[in-house]
C-alpha positions as CSV (number, residue, x, y, z in Angstrom):
1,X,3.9,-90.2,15.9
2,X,1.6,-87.5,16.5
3,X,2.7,-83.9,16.4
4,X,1.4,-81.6,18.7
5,X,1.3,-78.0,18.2
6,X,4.5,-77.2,20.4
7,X,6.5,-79.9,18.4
8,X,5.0,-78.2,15.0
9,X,6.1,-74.4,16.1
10,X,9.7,-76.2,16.7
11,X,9.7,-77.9,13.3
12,X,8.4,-74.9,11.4
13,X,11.5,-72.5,13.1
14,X,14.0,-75.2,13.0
15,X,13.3,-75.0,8.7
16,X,14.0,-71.9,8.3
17,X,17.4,-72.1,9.5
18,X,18.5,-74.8,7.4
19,X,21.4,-76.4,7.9
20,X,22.2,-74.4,11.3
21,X,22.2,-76.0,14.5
22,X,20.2,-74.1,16.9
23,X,20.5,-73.7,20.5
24,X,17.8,-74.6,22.7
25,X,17.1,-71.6,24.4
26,X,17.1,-69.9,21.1
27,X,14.1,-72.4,19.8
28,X,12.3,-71.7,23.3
29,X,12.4,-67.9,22.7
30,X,11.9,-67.7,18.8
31,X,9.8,-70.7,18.1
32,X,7.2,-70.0,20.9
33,X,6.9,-66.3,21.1
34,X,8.5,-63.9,23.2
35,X,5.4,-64.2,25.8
36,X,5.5,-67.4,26.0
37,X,9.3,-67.4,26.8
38,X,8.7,-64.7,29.3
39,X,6.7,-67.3,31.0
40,X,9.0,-70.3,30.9
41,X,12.2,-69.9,29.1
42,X,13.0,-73.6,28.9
43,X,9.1,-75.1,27.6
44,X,10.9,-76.5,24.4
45,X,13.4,-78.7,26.8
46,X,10.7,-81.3,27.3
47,X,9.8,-81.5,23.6
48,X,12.8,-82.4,21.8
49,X,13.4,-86.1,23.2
50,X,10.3,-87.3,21.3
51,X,11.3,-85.4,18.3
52,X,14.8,-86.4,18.6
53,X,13.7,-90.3,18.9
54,X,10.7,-89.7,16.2
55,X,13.9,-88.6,13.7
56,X,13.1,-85.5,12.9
57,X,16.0,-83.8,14.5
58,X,19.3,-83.8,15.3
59,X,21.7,-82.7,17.7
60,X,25.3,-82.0,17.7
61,X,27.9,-82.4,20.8
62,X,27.2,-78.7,22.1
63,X,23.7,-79.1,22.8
64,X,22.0,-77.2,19.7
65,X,19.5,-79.2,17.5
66,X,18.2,-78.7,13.4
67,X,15.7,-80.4,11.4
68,X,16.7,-83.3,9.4
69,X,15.2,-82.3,6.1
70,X,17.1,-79.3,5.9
71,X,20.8,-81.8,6.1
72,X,20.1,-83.0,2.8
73,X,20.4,-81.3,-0.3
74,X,17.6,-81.0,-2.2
75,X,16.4,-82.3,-5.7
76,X,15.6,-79.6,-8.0
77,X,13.0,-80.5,-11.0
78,X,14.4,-80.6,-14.3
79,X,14.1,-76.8,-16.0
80,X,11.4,-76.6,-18.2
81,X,12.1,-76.2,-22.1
82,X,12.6,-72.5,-23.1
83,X,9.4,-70.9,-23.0
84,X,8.1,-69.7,-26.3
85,X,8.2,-66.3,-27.1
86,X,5.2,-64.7,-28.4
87,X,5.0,-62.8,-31.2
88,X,4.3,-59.2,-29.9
89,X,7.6,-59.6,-28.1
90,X,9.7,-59.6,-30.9
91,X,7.9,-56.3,-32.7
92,X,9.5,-53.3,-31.5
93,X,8.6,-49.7,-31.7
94,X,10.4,-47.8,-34.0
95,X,10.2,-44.4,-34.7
96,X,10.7,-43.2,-38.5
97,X,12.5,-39.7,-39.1
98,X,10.8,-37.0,-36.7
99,X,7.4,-38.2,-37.1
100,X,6.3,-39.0,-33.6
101,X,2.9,-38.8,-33.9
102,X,1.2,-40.0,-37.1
103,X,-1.1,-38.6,-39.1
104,X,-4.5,-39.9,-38.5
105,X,-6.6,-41.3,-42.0
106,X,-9.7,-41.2,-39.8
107,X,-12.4,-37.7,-40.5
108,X,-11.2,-33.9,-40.3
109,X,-12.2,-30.7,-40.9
110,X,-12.5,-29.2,-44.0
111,X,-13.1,-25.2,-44.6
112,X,-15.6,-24.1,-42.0
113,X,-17.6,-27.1,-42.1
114,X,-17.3,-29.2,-38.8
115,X,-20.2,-31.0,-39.4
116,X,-19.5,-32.8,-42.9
117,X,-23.0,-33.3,-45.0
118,X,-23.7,-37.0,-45.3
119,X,-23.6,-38.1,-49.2
């Protein structure tokens, strides 16, 4: 069966409302847009025999239809092992005494010299 792009707007709103049966005006108004609605409220009414024959919905005894796929639980893949942590996150900061700021080993300035003579 080919889908059309009416039959796909209906398929894509019917799934996200799984496992709810949906009424048919509802599908008209949400599923096509509201301007499309304004201009014939019942358009979906000639597009859910095909889709209802094709299997790719149901309906209950009140009228409302759902997708199929969404009946069925689904299969979720198996978890993954535990991921690995790295190494950086098990090293913590920790702060020693009240020394928040380390001295520095790098160059300074000693006496009145900023410019220290090269040896």
């Amino acid at each position: 069966m080919i889908l059309n792009a009416e039959m796909l707007d209906i398929i894509a709103y019917l799934k996200t409302a799984p496992d709810k049966f949906v009424s048919l005006p509802e599908i008209s108004r949400r599923a096509g847009g509201r301007k499309r609605f304004e201009e014939t409220p019942d358009w979906a009414k000639n597009v859910m025999p095909p889709l209802l024959e094709a299997g790719l919905l149901e309906i209950n005894s009140r009228g409302h239809y759902r997708h199929i796929g969404s009946a069925q639980p689904e299969t979720k893949p198996a978890a993954p092992a535990a991921p690995v942590s790295s190494p950086r996150r098990k090293l913590k900061a920790a702060i020693v005494g009240d020394d928040y700021f380390p001295s520095s080993e790098g160059p300074s300035i000693i006496g009145g010299d900023y410019f220290p003579a090269a040896d």
